[in-house]
Biopython code that builds the backbone (N, CA, C, O; Angstrom):
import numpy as np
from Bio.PDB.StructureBuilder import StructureBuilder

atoms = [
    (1, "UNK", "N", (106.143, 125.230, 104.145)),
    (1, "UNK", "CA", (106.501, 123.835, 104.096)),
    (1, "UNK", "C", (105.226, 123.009, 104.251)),
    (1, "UNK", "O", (104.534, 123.201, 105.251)),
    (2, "UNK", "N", (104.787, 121.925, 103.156)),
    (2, "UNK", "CA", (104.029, 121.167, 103.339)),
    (2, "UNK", "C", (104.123, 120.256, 104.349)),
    (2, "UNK", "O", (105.244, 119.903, 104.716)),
    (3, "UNK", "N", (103.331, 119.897, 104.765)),
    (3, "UNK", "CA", (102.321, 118.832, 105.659)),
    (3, "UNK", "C", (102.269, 117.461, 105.740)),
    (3, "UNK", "O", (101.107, 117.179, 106.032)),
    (4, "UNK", "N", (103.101, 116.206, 105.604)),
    (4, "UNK", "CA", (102.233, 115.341, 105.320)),
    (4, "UNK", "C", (102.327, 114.104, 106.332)),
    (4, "UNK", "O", (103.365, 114.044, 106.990)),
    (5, "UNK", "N", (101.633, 113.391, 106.475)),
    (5, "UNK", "CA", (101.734, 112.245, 107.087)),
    (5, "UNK", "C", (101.839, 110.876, 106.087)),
    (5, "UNK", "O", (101.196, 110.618, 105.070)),
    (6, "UNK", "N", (102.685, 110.256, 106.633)),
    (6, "UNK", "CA", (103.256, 109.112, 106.396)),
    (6, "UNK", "C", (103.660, 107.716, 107.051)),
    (6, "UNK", "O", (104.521, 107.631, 107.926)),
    (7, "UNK", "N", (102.930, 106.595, 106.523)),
    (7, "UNK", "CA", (103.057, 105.584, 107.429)),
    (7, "UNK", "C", (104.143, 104.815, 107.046)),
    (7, "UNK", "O", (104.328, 104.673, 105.837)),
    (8, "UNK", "N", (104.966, 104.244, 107.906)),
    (8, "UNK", "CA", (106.550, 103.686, 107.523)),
    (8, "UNK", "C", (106.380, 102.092, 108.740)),
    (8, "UNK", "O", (105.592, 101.879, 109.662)),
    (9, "UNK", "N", (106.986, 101.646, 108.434)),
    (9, "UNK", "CA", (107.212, 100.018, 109.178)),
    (9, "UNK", "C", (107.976, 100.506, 110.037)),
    (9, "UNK", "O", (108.670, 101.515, 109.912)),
    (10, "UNK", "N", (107.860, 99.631, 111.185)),
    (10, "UNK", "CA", (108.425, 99.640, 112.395)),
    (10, "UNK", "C", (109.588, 99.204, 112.154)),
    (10, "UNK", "O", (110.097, 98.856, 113.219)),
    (11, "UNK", "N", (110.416, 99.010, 111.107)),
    (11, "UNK", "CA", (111.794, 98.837, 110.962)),
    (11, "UNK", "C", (112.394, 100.180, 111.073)),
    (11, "UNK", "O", (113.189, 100.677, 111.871)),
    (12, "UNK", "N", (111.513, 100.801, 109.591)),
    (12, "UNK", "CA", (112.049, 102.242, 109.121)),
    (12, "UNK", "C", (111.899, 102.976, 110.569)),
    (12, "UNK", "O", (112.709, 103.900, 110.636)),
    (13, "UNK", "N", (111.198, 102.862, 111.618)),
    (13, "UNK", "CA", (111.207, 103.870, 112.324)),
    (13, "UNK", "C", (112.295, 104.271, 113.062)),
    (13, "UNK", "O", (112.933, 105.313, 113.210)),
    (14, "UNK", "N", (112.339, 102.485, 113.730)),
    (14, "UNK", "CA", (113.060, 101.881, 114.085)),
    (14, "UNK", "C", (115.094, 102.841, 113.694)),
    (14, "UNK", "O", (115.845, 103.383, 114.504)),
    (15, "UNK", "N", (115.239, 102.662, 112.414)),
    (15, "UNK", "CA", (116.403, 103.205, 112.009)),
    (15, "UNK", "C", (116.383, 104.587, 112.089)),
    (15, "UNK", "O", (117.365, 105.256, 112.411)),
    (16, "UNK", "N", (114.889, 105.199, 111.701)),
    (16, "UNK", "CA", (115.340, 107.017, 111.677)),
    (16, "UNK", "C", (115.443, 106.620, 113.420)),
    (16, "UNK", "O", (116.343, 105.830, 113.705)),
    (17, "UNK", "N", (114.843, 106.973, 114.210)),
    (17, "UNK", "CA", (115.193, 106.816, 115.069)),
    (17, "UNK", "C", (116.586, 106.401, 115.835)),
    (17, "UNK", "O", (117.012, 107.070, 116.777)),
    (18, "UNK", "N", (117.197, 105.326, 115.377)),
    (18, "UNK", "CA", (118.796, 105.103, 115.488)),
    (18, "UNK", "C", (119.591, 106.459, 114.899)),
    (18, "UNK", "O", (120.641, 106.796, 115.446)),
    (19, "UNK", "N", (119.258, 106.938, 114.191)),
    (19, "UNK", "CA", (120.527, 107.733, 113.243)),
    (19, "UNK", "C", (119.954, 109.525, 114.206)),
    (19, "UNK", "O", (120.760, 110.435, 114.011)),
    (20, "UNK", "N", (118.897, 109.844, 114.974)),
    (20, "UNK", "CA", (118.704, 110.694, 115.422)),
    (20, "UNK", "C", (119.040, 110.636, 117.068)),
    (20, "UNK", "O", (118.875, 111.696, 117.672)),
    (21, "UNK", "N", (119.479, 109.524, 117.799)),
    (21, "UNK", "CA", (119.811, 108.794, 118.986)),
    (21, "UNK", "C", (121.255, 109.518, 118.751)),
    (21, "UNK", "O", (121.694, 110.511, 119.332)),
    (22, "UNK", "N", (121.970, 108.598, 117.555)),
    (22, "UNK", "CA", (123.195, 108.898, 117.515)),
    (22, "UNK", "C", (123.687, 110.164, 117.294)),
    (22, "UNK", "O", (124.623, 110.766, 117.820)),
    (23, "UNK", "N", (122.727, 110.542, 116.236)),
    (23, "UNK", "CA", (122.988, 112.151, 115.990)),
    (23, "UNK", "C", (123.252, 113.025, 117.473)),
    (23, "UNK", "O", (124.141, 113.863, 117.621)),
    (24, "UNK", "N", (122.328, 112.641, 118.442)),
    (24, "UNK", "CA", (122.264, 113.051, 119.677)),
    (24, "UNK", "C", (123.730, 113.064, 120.706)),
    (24, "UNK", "O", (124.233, 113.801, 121.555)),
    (25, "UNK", "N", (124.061, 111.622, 119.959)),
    (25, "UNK", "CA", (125.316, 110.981, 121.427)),
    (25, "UNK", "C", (126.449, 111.808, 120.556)),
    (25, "UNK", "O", (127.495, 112.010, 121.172)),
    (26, "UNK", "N", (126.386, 112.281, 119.297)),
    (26, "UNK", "CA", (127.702, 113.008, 118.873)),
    (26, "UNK", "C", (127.247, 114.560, 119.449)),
    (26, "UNK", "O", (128.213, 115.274, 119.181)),
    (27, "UNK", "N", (126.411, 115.225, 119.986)),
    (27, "UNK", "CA", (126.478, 116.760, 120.017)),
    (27, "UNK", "C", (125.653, 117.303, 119.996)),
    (27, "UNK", "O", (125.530, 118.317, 120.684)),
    (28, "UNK", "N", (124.313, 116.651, 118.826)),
    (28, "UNK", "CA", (123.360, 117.904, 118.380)),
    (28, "UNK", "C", (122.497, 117.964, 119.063)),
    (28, "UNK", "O", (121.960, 116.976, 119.563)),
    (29, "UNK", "N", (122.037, 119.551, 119.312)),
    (29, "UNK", "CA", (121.332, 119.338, 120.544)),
    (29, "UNK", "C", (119.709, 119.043, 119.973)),
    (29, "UNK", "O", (119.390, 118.656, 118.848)),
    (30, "UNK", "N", (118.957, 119.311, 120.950)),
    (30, "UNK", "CA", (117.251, 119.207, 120.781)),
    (30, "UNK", "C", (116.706, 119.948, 119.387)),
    (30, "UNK", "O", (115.835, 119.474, 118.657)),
    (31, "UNK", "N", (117.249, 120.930, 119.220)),
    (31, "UNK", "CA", (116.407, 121.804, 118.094)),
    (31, "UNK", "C", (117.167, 121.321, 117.231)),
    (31, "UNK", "O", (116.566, 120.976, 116.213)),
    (32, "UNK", "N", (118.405, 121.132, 117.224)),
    (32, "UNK", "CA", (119.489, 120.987, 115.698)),
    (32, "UNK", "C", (118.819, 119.086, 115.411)),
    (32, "UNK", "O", (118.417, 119.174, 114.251)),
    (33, "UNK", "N", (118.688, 118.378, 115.626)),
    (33, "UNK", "CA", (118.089, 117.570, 115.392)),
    (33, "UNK", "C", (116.619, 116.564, 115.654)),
    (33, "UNK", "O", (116.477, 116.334, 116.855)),
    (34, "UNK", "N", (115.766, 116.076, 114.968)),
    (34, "UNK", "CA", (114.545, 115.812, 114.813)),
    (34, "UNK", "C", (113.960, 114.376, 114.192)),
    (34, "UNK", "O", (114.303, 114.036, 113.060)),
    (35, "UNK", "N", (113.235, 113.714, 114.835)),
    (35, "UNK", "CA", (112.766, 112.716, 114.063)),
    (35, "UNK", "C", (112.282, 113.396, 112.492)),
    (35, "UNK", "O", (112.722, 113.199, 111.359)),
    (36, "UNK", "N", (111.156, 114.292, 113.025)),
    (36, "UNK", "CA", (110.548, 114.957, 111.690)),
    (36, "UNK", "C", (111.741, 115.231, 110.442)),
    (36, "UNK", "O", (111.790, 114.784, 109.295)),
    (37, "UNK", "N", (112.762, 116.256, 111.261)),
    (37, "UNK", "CA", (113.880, 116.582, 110.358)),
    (37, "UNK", "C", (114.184, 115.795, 109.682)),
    (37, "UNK", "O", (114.066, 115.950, 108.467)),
    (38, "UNK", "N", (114.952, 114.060, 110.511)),
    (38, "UNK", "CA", (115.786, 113.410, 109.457)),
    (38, "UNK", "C", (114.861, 112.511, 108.988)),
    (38, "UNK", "O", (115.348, 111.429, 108.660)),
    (39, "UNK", "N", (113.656, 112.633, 108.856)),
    (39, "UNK", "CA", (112.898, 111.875, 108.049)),
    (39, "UNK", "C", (112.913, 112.411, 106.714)),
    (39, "UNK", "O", (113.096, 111.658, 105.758)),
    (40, "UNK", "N", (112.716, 113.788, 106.551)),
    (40, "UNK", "CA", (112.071, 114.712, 105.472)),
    (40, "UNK", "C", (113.385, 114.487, 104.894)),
    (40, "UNK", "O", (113.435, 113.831, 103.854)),
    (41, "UNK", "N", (114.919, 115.124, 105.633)),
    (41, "UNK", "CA", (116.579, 114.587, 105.236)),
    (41, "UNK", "C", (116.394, 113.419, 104.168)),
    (41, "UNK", "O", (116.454, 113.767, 102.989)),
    (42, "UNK", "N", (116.151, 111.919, 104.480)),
    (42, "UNK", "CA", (115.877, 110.815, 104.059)),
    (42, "UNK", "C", (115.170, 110.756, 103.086)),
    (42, "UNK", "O", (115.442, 109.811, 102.347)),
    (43, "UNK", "N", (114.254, 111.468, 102.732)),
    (43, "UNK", "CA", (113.018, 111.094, 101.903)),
    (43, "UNK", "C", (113.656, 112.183, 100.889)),
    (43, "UNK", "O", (113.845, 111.447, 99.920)),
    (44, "UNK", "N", (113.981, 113.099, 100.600)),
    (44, "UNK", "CA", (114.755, 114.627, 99.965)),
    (44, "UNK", "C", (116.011, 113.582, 99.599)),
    (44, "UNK", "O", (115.716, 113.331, 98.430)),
    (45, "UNK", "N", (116.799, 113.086, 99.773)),
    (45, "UNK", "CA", (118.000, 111.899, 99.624)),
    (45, "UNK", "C", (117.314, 110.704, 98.458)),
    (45, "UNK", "O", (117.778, 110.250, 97.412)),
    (46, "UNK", "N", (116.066, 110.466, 99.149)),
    (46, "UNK", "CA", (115.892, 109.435, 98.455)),
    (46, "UNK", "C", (115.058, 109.668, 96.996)),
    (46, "UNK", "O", (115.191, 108.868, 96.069)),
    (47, "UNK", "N", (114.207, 110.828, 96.908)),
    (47, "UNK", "CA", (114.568, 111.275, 95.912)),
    (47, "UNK", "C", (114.775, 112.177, 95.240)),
    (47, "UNK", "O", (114.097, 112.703, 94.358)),
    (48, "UNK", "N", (115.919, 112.435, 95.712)),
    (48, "UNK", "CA", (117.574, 112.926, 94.713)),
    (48, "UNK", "C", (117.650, 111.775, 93.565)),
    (48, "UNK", "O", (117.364, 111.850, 92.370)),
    (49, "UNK", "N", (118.150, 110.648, 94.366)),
    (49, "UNK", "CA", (118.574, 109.481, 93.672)),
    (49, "UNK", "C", (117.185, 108.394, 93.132)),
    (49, "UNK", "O", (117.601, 107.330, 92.673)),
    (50, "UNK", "N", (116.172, 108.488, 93.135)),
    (50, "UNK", "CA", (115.614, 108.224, 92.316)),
    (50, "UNK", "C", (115.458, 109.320, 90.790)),
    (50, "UNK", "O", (115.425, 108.849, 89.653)),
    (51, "UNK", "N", (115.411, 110.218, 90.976)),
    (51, "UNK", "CA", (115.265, 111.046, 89.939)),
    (51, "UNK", "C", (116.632, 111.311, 89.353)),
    (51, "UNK", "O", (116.606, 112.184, 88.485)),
    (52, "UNK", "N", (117.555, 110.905, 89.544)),
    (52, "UNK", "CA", (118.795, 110.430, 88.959)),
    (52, "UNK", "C", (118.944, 109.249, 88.289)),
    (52, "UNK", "O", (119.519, 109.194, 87.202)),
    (53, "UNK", "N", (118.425, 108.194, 88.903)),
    (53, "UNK", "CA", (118.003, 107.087, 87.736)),
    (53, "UNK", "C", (117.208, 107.387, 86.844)),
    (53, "UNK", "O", (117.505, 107.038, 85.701)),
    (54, "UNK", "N", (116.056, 108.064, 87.050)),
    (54, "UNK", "CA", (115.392, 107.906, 85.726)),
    (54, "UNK", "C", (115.815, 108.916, 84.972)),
    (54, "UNK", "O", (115.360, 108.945, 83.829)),
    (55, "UNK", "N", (116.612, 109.814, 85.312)),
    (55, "UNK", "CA", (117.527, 111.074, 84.169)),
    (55, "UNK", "C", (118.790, 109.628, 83.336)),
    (55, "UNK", "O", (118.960, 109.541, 82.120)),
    (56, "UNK", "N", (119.497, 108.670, 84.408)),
    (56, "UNK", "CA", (120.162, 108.037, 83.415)),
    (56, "UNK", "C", (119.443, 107.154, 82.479)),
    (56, "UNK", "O", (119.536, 107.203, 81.253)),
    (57, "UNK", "N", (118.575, 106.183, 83.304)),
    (57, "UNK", "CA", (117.510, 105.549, 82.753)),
    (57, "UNK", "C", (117.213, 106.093, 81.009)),
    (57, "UNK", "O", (117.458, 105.289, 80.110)),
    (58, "UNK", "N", (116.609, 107.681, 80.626)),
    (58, "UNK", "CA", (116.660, 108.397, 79.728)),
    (58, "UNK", "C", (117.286, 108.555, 78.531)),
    (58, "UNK", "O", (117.044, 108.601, 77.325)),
    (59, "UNK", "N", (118.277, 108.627, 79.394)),
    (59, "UNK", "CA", (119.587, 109.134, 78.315)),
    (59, "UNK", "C", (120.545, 108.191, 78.073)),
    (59, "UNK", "O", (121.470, 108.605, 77.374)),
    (60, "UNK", "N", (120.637, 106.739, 78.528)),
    (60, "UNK", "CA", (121.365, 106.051, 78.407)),
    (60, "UNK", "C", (121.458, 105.824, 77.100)),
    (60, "UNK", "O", (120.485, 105.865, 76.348)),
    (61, "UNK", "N", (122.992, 105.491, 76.628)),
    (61, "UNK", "CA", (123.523, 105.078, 75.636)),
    (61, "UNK", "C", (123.121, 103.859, 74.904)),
    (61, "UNK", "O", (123.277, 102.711, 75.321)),
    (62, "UNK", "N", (122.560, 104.225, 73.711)),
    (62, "UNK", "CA", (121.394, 103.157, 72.769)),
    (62, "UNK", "C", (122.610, 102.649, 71.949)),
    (62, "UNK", "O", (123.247, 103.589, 71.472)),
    (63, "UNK", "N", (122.982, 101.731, 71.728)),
    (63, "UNK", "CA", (124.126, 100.957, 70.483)),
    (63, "UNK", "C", (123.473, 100.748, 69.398)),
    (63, "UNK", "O", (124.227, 100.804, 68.426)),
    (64, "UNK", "N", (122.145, 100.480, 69.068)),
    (64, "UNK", "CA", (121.176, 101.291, 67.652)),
    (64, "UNK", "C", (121.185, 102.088, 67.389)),
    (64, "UNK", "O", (121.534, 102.339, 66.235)),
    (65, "UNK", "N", (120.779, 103.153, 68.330)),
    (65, "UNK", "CA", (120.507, 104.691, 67.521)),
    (65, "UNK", "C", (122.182, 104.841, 66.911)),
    (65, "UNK", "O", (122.450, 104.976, 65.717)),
    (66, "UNK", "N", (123.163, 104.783, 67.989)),
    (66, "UNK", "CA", (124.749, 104.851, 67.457)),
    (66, "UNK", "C", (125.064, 104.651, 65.912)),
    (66, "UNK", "O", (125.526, 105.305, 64.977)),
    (67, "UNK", "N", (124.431, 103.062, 66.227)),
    (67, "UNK", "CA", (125.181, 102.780, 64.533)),
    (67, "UNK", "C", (124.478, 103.238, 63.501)),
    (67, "UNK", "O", (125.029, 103.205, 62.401)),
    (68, "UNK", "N", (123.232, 103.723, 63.598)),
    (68, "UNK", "CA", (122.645, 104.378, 62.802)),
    (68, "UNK", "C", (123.259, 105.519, 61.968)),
    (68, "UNK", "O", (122.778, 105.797, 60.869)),
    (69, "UNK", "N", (123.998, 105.983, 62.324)),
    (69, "UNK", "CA", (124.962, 107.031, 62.341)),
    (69, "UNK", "C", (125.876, 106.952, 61.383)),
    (69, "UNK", "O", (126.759, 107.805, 61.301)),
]
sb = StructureBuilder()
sb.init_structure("model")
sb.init_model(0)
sb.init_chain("A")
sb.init_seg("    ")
for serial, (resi, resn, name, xyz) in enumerate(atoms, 1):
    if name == "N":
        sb.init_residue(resn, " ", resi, " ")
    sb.init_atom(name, np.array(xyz, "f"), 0.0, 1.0, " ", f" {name:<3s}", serial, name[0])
structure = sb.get_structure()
């Protein structure tokens, strides 16, 4: 597993931080959850869905090429 460091605003921290608090107050213990973890979670999420836009982005339906047809 790569390495990296990353600088994020004191908002973003701010929230991973909230969602690993809570993660906490439902159960999970010390090892099952991680700042590190649900950062990498977040960033692996985020792009999923960027690289899903630009697959639709791609392939979206042209009404030129169509009538060309």
């Amino acid at each position: 597993m790569a390495k990296v460091n990353v600088y994020i605003s004191n908002e973003v921290h701010g929230k991973i931080s909230a969602i690993v608090e809570k993660r906490r107050q439902e159960g999970a213990r010390d090892k099952d959850i991680s700042f590190s973890g649900t950062a990498s979670m977040l960033l692996e999420l985020g792009l999923r869905v960027y690289e899903a836009q630009m697959e639709r982005k791609e392939s979206a339906f042209n009404q030129t090429e169509f009538n060309k047809v």
